[in-house]
N, CA, C and O atoms as a GROMACS GRO file, in nm:
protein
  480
    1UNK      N    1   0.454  -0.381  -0.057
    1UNK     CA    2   0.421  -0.283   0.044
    1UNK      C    3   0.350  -0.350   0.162
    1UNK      O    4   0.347  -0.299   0.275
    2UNK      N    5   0.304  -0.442   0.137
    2UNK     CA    6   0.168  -0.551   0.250
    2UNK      C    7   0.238  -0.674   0.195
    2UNK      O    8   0.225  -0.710   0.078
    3UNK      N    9   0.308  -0.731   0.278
    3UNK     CA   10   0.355  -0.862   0.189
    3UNK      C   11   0.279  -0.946   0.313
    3UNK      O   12   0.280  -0.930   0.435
    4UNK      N   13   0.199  -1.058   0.211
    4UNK     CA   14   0.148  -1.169   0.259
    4UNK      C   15  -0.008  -1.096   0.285
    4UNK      O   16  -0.068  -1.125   0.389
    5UNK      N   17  -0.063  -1.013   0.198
    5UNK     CA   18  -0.232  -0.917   0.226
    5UNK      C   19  -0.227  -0.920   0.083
    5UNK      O   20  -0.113  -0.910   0.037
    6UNK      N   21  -0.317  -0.930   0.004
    6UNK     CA   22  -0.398  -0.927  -0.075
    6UNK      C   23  -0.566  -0.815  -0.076
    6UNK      O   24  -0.672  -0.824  -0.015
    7UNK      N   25  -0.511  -0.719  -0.179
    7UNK     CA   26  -0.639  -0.645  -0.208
    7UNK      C   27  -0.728  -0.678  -0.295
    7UNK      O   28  -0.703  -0.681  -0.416
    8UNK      N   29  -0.855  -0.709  -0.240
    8UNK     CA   30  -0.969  -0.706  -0.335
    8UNK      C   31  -1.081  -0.632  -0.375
    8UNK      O   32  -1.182  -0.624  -0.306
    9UNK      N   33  -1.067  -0.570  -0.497
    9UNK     CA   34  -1.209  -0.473  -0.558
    9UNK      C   35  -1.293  -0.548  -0.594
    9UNK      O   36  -1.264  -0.621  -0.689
   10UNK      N   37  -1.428  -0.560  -0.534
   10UNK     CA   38  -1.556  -0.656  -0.600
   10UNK      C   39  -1.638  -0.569  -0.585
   10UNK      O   40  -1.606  -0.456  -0.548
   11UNK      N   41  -1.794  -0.613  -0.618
   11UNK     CA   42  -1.884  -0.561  -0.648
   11UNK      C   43  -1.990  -0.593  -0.600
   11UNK      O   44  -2.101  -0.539  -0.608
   12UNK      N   45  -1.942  -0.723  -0.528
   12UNK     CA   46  -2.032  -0.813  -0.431
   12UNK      C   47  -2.037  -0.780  -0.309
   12UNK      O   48  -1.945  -0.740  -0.238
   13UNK      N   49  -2.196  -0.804  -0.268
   13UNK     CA   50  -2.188  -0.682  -0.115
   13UNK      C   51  -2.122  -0.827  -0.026
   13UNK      O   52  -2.087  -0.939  -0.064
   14UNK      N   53  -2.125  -0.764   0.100
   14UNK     CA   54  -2.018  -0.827   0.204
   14UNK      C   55  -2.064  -0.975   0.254
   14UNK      O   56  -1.979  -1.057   0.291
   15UNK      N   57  -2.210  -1.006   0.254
   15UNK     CA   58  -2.213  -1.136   0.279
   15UNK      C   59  -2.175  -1.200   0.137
   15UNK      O   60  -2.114  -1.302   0.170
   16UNK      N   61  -2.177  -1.196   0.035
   16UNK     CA   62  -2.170  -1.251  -0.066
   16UNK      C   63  -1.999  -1.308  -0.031
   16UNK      O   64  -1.959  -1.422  -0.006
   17UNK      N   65  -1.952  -1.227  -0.038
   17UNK     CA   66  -1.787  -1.209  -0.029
   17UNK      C   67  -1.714  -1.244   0.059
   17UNK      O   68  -1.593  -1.240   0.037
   18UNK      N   69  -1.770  -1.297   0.208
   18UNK     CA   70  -1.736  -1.376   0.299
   18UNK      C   71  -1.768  -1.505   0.237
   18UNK      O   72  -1.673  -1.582   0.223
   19UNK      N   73  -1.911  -1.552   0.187
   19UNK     CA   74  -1.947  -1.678   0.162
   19UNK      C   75  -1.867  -1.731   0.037
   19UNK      O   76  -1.895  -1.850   0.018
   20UNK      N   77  -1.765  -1.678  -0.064
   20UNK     CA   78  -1.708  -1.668  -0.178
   20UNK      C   79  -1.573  -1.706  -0.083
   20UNK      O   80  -1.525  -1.818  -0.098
   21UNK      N   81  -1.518  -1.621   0.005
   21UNK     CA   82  -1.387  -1.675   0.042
   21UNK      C   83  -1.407  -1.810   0.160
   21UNK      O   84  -1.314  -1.890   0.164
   22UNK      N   85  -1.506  -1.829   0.238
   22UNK     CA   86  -1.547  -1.926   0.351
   22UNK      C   87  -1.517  -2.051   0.208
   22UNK      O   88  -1.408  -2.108   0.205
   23UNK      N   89  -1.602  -2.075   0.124
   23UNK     CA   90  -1.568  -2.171   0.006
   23UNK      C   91  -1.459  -2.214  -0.062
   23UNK      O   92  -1.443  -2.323  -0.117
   24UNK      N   93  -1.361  -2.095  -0.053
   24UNK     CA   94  -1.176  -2.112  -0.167
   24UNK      C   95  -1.122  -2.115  -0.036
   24UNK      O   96  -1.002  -2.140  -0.040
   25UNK      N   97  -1.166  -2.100   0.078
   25UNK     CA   98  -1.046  -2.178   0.173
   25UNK      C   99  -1.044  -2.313   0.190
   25UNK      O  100  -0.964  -2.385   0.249
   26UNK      N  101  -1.155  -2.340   0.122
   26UNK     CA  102  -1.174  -2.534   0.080
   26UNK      C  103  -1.087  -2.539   0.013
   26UNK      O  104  -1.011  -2.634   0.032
   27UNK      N  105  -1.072  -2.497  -0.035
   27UNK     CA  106  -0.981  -2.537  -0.217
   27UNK      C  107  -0.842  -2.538  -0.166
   27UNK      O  108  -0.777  -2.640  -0.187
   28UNK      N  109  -0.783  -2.436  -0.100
   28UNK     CA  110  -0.645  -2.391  -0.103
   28UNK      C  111  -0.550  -2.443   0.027
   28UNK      O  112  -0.613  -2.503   0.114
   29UNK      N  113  -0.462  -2.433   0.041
   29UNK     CA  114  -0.319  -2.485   0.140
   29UNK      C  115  -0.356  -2.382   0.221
   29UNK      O  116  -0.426  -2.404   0.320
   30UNK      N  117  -0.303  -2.228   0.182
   30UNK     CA  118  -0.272  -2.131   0.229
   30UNK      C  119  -0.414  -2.076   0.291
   30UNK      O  120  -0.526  -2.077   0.240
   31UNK      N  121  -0.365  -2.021   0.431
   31UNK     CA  122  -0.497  -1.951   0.504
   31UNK      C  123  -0.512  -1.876   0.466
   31UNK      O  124  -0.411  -1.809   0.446
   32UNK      N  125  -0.625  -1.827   0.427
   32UNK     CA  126  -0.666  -1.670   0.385
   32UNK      C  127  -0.811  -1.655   0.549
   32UNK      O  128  -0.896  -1.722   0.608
   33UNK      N  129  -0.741  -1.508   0.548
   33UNK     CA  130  -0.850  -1.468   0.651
   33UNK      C  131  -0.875  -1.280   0.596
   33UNK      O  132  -0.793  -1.206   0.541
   34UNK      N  133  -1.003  -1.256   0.634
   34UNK     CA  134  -1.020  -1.142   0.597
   34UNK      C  135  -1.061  -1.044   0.729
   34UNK      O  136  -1.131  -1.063   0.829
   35UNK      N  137  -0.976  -0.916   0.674
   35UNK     CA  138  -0.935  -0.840   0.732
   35UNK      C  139  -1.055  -0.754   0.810
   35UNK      O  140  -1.117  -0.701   0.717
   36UNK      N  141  -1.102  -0.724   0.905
   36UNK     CA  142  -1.223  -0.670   0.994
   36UNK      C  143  -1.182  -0.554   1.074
   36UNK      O  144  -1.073  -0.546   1.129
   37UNK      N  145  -1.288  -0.450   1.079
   37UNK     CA  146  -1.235  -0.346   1.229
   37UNK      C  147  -1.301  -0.394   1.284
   37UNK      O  148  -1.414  -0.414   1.240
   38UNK      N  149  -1.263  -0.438   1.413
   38UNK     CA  150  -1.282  -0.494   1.578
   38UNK      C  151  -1.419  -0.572   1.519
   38UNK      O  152  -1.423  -0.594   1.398
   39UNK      N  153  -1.476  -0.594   1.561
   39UNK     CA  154  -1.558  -0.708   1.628
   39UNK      C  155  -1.689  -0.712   1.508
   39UNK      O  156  -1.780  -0.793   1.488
   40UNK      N  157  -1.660  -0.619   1.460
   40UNK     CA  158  -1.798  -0.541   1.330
   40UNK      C  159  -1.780  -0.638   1.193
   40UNK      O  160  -1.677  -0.699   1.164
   41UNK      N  161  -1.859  -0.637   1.145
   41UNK     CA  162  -1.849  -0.741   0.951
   41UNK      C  163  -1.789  -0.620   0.852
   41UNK      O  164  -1.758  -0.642   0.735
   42UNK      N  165  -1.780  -0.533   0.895
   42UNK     CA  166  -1.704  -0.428   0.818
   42UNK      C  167  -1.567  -0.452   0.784
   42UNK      O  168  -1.471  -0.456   0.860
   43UNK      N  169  -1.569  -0.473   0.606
   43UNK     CA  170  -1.443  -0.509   0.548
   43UNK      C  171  -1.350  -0.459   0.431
   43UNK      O  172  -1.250  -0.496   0.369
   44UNK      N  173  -1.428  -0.368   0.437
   44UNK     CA  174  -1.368  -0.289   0.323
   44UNK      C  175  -1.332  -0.194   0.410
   44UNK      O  176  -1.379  -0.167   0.520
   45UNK      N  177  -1.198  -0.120   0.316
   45UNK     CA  178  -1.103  -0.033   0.341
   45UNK      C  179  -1.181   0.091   0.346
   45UNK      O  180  -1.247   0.107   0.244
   46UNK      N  181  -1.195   0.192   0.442
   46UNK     CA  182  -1.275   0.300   0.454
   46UNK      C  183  -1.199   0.385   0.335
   46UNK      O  184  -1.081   0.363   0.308
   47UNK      N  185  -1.313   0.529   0.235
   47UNK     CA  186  -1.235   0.568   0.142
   47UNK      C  187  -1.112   0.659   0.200
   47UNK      O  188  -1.019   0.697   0.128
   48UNK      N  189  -1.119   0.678   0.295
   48UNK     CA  190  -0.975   0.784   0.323
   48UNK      C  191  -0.849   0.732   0.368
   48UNK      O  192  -0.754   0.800   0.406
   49UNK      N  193  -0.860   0.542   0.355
   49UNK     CA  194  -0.735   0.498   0.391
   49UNK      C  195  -0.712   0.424   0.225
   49UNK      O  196  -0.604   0.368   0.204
   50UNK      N  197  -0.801   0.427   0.132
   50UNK     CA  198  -0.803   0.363   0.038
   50UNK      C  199  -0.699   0.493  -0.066
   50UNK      O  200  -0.591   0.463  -0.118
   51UNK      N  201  -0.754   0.612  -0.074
   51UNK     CA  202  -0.730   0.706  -0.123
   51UNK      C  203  -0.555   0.752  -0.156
   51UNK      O  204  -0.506   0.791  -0.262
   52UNK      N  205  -0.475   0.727   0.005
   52UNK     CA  206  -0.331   0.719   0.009
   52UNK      C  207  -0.247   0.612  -0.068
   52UNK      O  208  -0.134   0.611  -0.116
   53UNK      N  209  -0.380   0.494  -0.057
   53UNK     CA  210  -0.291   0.419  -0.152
   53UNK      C  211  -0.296   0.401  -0.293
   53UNK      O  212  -0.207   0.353  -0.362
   54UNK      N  213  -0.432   0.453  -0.342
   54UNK     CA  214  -0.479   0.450  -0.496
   54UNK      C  215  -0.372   0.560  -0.525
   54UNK      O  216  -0.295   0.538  -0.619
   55UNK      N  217  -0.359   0.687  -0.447
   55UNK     CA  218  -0.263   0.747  -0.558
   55UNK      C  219  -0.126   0.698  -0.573
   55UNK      O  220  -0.073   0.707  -0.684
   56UNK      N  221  -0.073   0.655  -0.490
   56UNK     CA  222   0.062   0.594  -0.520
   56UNK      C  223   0.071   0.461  -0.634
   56UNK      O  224   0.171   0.396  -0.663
   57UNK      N  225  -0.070   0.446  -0.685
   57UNK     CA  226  -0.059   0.318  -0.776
   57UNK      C  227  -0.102   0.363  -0.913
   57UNK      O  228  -0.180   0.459  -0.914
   58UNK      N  229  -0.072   0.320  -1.012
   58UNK     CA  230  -0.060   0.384  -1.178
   58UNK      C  231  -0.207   0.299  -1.220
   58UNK      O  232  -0.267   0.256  -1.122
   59UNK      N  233  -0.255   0.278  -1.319
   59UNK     CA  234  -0.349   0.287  -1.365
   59UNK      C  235  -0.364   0.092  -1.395
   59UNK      O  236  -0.461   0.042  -1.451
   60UNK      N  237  -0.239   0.010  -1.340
   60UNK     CA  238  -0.268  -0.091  -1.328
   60UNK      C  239  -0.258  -0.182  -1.241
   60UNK      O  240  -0.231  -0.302  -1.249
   61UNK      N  241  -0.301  -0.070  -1.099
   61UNK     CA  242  -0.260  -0.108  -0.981
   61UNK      C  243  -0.136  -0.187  -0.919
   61UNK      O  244  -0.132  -0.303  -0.878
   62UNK      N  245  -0.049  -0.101  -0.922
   62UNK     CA  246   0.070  -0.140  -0.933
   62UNK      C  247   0.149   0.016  -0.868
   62UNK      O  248   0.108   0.130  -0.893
   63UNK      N  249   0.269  -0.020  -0.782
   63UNK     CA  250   0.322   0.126  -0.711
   63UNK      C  251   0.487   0.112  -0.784
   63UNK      O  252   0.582   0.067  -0.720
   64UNK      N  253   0.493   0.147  -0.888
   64UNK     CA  254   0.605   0.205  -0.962
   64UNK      C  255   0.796   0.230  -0.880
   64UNK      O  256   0.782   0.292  -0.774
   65UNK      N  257   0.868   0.214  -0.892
   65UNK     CA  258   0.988   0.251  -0.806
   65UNK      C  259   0.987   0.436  -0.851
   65UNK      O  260   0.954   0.483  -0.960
   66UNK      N  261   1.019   0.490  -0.764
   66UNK     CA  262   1.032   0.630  -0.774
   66UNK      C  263   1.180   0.693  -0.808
   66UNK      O  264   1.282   0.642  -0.762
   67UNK      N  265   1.182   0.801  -0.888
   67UNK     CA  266   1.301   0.853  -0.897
   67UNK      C  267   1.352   0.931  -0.817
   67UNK      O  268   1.251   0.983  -0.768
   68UNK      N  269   1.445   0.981  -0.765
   68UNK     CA  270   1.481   1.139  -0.723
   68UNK      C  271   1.616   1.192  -0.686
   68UNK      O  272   1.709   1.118  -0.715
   69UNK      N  273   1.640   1.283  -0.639
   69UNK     CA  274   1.800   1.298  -0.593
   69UNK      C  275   1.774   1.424  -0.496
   69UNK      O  276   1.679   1.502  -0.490
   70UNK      N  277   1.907   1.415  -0.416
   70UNK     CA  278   1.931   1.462  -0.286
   70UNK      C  279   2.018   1.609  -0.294
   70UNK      O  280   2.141   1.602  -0.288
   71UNK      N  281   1.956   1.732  -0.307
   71UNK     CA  282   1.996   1.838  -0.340
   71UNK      C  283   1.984   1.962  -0.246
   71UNK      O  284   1.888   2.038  -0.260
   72UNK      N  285   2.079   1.984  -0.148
   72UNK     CA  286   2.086   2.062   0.002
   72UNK      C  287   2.017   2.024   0.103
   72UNK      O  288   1.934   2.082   0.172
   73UNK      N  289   2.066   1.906   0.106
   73UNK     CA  290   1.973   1.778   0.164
   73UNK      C  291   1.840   1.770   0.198
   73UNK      O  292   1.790   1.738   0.306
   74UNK      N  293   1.786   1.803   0.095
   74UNK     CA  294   1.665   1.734   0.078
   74UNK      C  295   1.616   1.674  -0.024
   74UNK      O  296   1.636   1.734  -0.129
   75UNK      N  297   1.541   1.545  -0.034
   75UNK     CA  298   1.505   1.510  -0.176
   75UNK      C  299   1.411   1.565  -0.246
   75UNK      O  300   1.319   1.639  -0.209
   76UNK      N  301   1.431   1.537  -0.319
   76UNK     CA  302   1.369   1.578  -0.508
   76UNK      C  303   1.263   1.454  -0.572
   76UNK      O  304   1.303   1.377  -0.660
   77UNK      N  305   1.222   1.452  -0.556
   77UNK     CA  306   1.111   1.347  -0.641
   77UNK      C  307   1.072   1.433  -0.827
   77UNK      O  308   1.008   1.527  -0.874
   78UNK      N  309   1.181   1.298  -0.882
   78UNK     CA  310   1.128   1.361  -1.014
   78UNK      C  311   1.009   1.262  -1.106
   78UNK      O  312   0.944   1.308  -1.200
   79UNK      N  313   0.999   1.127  -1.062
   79UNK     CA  314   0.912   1.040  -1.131
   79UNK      C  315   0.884   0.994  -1.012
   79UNK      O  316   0.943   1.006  -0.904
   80UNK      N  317   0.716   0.896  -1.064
   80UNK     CA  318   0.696   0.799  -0.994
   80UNK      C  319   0.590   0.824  -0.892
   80UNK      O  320   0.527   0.930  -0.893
   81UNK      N  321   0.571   0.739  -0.812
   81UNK     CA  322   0.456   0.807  -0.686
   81UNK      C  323   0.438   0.840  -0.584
   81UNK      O  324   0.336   0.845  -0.514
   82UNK      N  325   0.621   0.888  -0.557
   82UNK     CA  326   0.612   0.963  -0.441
   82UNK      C  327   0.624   1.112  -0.452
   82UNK      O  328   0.623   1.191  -0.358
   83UNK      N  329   0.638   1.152  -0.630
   83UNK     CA  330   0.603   1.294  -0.622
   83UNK      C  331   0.524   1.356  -0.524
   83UNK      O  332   0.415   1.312  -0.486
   84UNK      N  333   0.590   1.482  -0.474
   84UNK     CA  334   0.477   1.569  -0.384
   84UNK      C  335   0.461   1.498  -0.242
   84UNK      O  336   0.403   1.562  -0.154
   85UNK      N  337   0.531   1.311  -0.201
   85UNK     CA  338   0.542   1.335  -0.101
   85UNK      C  339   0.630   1.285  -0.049
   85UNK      O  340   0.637   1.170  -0.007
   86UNK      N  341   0.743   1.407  -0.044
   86UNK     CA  342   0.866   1.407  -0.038
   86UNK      C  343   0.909   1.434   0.124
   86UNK      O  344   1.018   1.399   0.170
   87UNK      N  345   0.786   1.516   0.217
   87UNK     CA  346   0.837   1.507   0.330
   87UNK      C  347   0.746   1.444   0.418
   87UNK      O  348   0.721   1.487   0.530
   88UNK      N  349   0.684   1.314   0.355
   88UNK     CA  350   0.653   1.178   0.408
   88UNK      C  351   0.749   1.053   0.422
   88UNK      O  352   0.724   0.940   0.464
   89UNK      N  353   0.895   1.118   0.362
   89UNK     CA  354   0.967   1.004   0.353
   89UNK      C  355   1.112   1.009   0.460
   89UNK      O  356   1.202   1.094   0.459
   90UNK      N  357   1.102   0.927   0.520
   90UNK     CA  358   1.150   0.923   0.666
   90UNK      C  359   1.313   0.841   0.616
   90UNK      O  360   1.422   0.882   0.655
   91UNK      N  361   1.298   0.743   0.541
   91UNK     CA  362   1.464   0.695   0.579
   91UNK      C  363   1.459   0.650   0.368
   91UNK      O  364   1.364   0.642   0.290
   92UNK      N  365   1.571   0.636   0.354
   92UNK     CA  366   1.601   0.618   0.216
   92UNK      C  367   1.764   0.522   0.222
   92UNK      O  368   1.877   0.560   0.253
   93UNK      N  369   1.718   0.403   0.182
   93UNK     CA  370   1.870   0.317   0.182
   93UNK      C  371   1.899   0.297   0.007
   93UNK      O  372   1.838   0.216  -0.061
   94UNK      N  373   1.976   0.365  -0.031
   94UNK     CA  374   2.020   0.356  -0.166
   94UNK      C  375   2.099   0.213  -0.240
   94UNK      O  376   2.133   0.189  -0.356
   95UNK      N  377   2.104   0.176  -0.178
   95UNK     CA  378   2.207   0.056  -0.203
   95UNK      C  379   2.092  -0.078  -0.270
   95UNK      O  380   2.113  -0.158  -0.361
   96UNK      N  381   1.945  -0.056  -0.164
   96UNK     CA  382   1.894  -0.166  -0.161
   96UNK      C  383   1.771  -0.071  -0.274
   96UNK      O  384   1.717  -0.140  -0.360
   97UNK      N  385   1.743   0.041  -0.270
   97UNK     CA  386   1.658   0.129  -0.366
   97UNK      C  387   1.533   0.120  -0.301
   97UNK      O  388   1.431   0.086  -0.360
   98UNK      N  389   1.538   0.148  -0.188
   98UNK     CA  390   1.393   0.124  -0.127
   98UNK      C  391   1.392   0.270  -0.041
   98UNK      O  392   1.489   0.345  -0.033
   99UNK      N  393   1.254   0.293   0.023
   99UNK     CA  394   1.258   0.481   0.075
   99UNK      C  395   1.117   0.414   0.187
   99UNK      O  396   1.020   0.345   0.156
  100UNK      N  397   1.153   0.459   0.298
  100UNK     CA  398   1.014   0.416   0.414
  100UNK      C  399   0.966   0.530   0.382
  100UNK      O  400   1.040   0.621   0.345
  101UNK      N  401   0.796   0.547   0.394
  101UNK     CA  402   0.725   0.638   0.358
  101UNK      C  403   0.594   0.628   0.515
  101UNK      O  404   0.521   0.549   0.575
  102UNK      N  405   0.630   0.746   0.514
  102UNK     CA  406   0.489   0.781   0.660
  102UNK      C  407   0.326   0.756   0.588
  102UNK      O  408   0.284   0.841   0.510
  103UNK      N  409   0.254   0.653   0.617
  103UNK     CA  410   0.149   0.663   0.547
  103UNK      C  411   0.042   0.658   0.692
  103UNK      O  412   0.079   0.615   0.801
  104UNK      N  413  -0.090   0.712   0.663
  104UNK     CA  414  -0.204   0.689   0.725
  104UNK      C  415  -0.233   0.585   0.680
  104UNK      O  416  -0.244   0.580   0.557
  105UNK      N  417  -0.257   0.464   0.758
  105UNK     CA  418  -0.331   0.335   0.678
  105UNK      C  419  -0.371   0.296   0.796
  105UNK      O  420  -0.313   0.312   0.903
  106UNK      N  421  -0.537   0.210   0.764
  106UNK     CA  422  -0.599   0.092   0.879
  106UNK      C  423  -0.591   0.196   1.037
  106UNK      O  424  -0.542   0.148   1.139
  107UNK      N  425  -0.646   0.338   1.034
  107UNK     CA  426  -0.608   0.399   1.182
  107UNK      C  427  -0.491   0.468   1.265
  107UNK      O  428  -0.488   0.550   1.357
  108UNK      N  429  -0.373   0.382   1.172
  108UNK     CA  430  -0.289   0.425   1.244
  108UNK      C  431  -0.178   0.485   1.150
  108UNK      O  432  -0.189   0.445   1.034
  109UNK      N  433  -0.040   0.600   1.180
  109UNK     CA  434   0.038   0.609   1.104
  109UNK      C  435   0.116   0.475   1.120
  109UNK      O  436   0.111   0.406   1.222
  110UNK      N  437   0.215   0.434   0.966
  110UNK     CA  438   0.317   0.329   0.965
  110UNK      C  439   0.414   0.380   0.862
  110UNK      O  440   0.397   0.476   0.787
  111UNK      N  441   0.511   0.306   0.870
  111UNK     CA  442   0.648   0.271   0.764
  111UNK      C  443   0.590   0.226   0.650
  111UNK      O  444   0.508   0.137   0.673
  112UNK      N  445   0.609   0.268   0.487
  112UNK     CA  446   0.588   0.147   0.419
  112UNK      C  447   0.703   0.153   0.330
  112UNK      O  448   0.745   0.264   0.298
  113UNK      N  449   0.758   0.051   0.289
  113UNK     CA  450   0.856   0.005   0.228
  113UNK      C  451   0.859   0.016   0.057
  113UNK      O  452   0.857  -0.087  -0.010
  114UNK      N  453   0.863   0.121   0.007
  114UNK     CA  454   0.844   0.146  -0.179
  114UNK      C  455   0.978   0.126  -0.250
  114UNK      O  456   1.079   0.113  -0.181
  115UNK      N  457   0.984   0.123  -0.366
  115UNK     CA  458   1.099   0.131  -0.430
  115UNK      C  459   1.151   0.301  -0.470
  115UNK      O  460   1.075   0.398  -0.473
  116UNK      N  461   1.255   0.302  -0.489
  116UNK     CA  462   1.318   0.501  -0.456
  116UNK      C  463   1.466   0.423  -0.489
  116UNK      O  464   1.534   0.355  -0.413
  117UNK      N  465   1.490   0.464  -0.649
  117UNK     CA  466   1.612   0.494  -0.710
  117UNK      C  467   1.678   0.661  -0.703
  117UNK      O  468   1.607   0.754  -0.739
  118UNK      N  469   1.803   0.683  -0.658
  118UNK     CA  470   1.860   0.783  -0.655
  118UNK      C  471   1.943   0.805  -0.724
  118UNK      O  472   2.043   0.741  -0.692
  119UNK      N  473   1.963   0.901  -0.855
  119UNK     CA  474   2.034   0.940  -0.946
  119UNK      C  475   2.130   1.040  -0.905
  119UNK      O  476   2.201   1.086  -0.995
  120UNK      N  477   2.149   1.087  -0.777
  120UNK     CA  478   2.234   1.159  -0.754
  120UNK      C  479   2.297   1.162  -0.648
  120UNK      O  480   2.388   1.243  -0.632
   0.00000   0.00000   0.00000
């Protein structure tokens, strides 16, 4: 859904957690930079952009492919985690099993790219 972003739940307040990643960018190839609103040390995901995405994820953080089918043209969500939001979902390519979904995230609305099998 974020390819090339990485989410992290810690417990460590925010200087801790800058000084923890400022250190493993020693270690590693790959840049890691962490994510900020504008100009502020504020880095965590505020709870009402966190919220859209915890429910779409199952209990091992993880966003499931969804089921559904297309019945007087409109879809049906019968599994999965786009139950209930069925008229958040803007384009659906069956071939490739993927469904763009209207999400609030980071301020702004976007596309996000889920998995959406169609049985019918």
């Amino acid at each position: 859904m974020f390819p090339g972003y990485v989410f992290v739940e810690t417990s460590m307040d925010t200087y801790d957690f800058l000084n923890y990643v400022k250190n493993l960018r020693r270690t590693i190839v790959n840049p890691i930079k962490v994510l900020k609103y504008g100009d502020s040390n504020e880095i965590a995901l505020k709870w009402e952009e966190r919220l859209p995405l915890m429910n779409l994820m199952n209990h091992e953080w993880c966003i499931k492919t969804s089921v559904g089918f297309k019945e007087n043209e409109k879809i049906k969500i019968i599994a999965g985690p786009l139950i209930g939001h069925e008229g958040k979902i803007n384009k659906i390519d069956r071939y490739k099993m993927r469904a763009w979904v209207e999400i609030d995230m980071l301020g702004r609305k976007s596309l996000y790219e889920l998995g959406m099998q169609m049985i019918k």
